[in-house]
C-alpha positions in Angstrom: 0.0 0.0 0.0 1.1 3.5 -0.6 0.0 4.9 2.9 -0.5 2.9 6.2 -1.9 5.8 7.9 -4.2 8.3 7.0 -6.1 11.6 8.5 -8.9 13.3 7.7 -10.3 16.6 9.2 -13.4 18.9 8.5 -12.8 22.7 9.7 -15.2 23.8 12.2 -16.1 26.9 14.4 -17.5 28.1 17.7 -21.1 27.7 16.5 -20.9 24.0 16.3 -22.8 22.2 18.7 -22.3 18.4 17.6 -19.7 16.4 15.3 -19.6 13.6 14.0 -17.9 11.2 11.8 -19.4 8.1 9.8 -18.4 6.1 7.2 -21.6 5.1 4.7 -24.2 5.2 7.6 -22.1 3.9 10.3 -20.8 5.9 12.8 -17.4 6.2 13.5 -17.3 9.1 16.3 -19.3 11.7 17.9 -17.6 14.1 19.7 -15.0 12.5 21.6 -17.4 9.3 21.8 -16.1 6.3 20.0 -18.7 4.3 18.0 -17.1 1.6 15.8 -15.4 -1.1 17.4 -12.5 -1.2 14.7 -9.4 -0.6 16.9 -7.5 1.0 13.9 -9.6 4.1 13.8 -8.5 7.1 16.4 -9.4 10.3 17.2 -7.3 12.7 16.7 -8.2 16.2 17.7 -11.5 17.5 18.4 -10.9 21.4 19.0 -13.1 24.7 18.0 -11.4 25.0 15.0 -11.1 21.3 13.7 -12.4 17.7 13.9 -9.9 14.7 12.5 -9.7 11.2 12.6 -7.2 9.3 11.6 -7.1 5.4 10.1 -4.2 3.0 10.9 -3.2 0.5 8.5 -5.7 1.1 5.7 -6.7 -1.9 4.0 -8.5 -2.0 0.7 -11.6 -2.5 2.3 -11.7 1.1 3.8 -12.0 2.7 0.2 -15.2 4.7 0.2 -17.2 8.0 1.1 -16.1 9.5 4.6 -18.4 12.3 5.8 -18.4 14.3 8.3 -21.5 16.0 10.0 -21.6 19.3 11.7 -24.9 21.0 13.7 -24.7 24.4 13.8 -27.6 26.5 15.1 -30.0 23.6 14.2 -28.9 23.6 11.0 -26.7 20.7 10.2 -23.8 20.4 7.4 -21.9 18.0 6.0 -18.8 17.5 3.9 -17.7 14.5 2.4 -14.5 12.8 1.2 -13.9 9.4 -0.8 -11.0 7.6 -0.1 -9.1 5.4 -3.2 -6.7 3.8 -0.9 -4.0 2.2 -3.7 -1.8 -0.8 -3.6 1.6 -1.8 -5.2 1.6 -4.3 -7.7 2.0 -7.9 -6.6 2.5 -11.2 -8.8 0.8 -13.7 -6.6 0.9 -15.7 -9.7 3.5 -17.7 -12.3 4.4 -20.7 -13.9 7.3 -22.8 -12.8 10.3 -23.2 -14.7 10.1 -25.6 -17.6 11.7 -27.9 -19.8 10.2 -29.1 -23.3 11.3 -30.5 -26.8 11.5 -28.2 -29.4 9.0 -28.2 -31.8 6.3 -28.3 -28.9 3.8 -25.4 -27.7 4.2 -23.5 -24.4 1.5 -21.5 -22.3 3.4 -19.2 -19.5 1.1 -17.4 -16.7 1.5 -14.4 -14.2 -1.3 -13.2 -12.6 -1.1 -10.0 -10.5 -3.0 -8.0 -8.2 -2.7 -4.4 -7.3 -5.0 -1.1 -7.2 -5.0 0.2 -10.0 -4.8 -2.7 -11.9 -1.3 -3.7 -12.7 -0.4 -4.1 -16.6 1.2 -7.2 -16.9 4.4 -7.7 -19.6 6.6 -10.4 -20.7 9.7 -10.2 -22.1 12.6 -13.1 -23.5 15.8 -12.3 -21.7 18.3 -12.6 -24.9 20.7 -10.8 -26.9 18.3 -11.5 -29.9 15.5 -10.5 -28.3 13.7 -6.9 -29.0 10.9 -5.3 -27.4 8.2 -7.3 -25.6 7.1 -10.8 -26.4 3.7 -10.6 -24.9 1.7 -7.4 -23.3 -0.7 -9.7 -22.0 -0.7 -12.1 -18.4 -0.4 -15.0 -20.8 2.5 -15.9 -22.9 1.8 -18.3 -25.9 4.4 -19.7 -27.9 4.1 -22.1 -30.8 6.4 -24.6 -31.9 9.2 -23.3 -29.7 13.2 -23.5 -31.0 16.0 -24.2 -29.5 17.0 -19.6 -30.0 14.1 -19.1 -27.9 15.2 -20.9 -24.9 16.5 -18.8 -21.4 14.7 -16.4 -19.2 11.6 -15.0 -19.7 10.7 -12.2 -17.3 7.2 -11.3 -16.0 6.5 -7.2 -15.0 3.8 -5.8 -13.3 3.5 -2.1 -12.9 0.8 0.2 -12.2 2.8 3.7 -11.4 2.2 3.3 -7.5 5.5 1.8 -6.8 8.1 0.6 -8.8 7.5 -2.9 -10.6 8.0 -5.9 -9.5 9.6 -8.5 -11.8 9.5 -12.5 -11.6 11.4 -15.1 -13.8 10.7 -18.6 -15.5 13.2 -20.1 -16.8 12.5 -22.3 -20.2 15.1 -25.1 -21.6 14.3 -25.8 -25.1 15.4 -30.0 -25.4 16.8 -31.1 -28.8 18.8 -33.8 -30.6 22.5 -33.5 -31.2 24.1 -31.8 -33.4 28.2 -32.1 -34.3 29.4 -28.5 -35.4 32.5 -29.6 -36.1 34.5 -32.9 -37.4 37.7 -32.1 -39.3 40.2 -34.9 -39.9 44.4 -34.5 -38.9 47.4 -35.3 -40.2 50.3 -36.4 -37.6 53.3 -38.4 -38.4 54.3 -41.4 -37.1 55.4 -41.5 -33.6 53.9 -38.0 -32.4 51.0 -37.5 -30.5 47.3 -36.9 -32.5 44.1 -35.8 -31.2 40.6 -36.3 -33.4 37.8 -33.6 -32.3 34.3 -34.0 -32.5 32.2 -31.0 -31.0 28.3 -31.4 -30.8 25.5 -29.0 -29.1 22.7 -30.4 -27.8 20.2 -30.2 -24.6 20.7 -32.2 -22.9 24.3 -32.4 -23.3 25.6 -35.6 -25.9 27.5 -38.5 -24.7 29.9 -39.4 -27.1 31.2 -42.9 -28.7 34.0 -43.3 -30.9 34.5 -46.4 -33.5 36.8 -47.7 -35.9 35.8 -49.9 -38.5 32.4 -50.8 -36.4 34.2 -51.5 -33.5 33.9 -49.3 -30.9 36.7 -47.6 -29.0 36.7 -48.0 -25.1 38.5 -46.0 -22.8 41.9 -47.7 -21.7 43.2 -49.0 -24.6 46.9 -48.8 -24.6 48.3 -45.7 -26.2 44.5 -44.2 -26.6 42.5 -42.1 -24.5 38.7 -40.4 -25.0 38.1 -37.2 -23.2 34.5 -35.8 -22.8 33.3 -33.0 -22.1 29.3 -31.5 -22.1 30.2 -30.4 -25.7 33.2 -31.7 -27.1 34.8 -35.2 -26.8 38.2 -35.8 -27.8 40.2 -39.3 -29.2 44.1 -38.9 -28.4 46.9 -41.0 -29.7 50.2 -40.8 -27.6 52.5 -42.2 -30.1 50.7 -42.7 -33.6 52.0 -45.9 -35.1 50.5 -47.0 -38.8 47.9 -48.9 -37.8 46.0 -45.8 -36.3 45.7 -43.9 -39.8 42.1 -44.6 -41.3 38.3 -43.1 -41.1 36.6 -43.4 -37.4 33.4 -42.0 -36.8 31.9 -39.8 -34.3 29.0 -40.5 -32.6 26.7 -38.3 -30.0 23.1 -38.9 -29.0 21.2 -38.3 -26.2 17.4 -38.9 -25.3 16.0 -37.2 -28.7 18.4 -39.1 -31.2 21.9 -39.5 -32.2 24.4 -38.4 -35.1 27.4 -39.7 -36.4 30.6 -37.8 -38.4 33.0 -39.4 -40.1 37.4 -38.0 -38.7 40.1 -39.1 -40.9 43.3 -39.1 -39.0 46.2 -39.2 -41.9 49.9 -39.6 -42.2 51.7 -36.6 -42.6 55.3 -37.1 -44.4 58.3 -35.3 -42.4 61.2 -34.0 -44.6 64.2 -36.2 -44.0 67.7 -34.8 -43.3 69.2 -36.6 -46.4 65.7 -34.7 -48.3 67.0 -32.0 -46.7 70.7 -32.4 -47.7 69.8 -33.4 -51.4 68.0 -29.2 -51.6 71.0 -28.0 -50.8 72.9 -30.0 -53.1 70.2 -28.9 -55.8 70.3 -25.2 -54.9 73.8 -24.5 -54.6 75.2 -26.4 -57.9 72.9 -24.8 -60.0 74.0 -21.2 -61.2 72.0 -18.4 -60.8 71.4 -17.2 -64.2 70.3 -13.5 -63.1 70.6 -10.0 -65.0 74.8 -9.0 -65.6 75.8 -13.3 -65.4 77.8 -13.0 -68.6 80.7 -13.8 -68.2 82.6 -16.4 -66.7 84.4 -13.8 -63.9 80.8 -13.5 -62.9 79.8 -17.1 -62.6 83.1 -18.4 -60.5 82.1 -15.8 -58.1 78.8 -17.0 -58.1 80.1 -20.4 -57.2 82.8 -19.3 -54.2 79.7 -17.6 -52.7 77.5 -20.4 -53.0 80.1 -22.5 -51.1 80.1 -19.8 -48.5 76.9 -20.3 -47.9 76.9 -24.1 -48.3 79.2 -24.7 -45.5 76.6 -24.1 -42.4 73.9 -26.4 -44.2 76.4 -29.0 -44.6 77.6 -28.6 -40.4 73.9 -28.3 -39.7 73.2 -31.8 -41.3 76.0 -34.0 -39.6 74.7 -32.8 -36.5 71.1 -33.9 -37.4 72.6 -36.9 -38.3 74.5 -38.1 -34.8 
C-alpha cells in the first residue's frame, strides 16, 4: 500500500454544537465518543477549529465516502471525502520453470494484483530479443526452437510503486548436433588428437568407433576425453595402424548423429631430403641480370660454397 496511515479533518467553528464522523451510515465518532469497534480508527483532535480522525493501517476494504457531519444553530452540514486507498503491484501468480522439446507449444502465466490494476508484460531475456514478447498475463508460444530458450521475465507495474519482476526459466530440449568434425594429419610417432564437437540439450555423450568396433577407454596408447560439448580421441604415439576413417558419434534422449574423422599420415622432410635441396640449390648457377661472363659465374660459385658450408655442419649434426 502507498499509505498505512491516513487523516482526515473537517474545519469547524465556535457555533458547532455536535460532530460527528461516519463512514456510509455507520458511525465512527461523535464528539470525543467512539462508536465503531475497529481498533485502527483514532481520534485525533477534536478542537473549536477542527475535527480529524485518523485510520491506521488502511486496507482495501476502507475505500469509500467518509463524511463528516456538523450541527450548527440547528442547522446541520456535511462535507464529504472518498478515499481510493492504492496498492503496489503484486504477482501472486507464475508458472514454474520448464523444460520441453523443441517443436512443442508452451503456455506461460503471471497473474497480478494491485490497485489500479497492474499491466502485466513479458519479455525473453536474450541478446536477440527486442521489445516485448507478450503485453498480456499469458505468454503463448508455438512450436518453440532451441534460440528461444532462457529467461523469460514477467512485470507488473501500475505507477504506485516501482514494478516488481519474476522469472521462468524455459530449456528448449533437442537432438544432437556435431558442429565440427575435421580430420588430422600427424606423423608417425607424435602425439594426434581427433575432435568432434556437438551442441545439444541435454548435453551428448559421445562414442568413438573404428571400422564398427567401438573404441573404449583404456586402450593402450589411446584415450577419450568428454566433455558436455566436445569429446576428444588422443593417440600418444601414432603408429601406422591408427591412420584410417573413425566416426563420431553423439546422441542423447532425442536421437543421435554420427561424423566421419580421418586421422592421416603426414610425411616429415628427411635430413638426407633436406641435404639433397642444398645440393640442388647451390650447384645450379643463378642465371640473373649482368651473369655473362665467366668472372661472374666463379664468383657466383665461391659464394655459394660460402653459404653451403653451415647447411652441410647443420646436417652431420642432425645426423649423430
Amino acid at each position: 500500500m502507498m499509505k498505512t496511515h491516513l487523516g482526515t479533518w473537517c474545519t469547524i467553528d465556535n457555533r458547532v454544537t455536535r460532530v460527528a464522523w461516519l463512514n456510509r451510515s455507520t458511525i465512527l465518532y461523535a464528539g470525543n465518543d467512539k462508536w465503531c469497534l475497529d481498533p485502527r480508527v483514532v481520534l485525533l483532535s477534536n478542537t473549536q477549529t477542527q475535527y480529524s480522525i485518523e485510520i491506521q493501517n488502511v486496507d482495501v476494504y476502507d475505500e469509500g465516502p467518509y463524511t463528516c457531519s456538523v450541527q450548527t444553530d440547528n442547522h446541520p452540514k456535511t462535507s464529504r471525502v472518498h478515499l481510493i486507498v492504492q496498492v503496489s503491484p503484486k504477482i501472486v501468480e507464475i508458472s514454474s520453470d520448464i523444460s520441453i522439446n523443441e517443436g512443442n507449444n508452451i503456455s506461460l502465466t503471471c497473474i497480478a494484483t494491485g490497485r489500479p490494476e497492474p499491466t502485466v508484460t513479458w519479455r525473453h531475456i536474450s541478446p536477440k530479443a527486442v521489445g516485448f514478447v507478450s503485453e498480456d498475463e499469458y505468454l503463448e508460444i508455438q512450436g518453440i526452437t532451441r534460440e528461444q530458450s532462457g529467461d523469460y521475465e514477467c512485470s507488473a507495474s501500475n505507477d504506485v510503486a516501482a514494478p516488481v519482476v519474476r522469472r521462468v526459466k524455459v530449456t528448449v530440449n533437442y537432438p544432437p548436433y556435431i558442429s565440427e568434425a575435421k580430420g588430422t594429419g600427424v606423423p608417425v610417432g607424435q602425439k594426434g588428437t581427433l575432435q568432434c564437437e556437438a551442441s545439444a540439450v541435454p548435453s551428448a555423450e559421445f562414442q568413438w568407433y573404428k571400422d564398427d568396433k567401438r573404441l573404449v577407454e583404456g586402450k593402450k596408447g589411446v584415450k577419450v576425453e568428454n566433455r558436455p560439448f566436445l569429446s576428444k580421441l588422443i593417440f600418444f604415439n601414432v603408429s601406422e595402424h591408427d591412420y584410417g576413417n573413425y566416426t563420431c558419434v553423439a546422441s542423447n534422449k532425442l536421437g543421435h548423429t554420427n561424423a566421419s574423422i580421418t586421422l592421416f599420415e603426414l610425411n616429415e622432410p628427411t635430413s638426407s631430403t633436406l641435404l639433397q635441396e642444398v645440393k640442388t640449390t647451390a650447384l645450379t648457377p643463378w642465371k640473373g641480370p649482368g651473369a655473362v661472363s665467366e668472372v661472374n659465374n666463379g664468383t657466383s660459385r665461391r659464394a655459394g660454397c660460402i653459404w653451403l658450408l653451415p647447411l652441410l655442419v647443420l646436417h652431420l649434426l642432425l645426423k649423430f
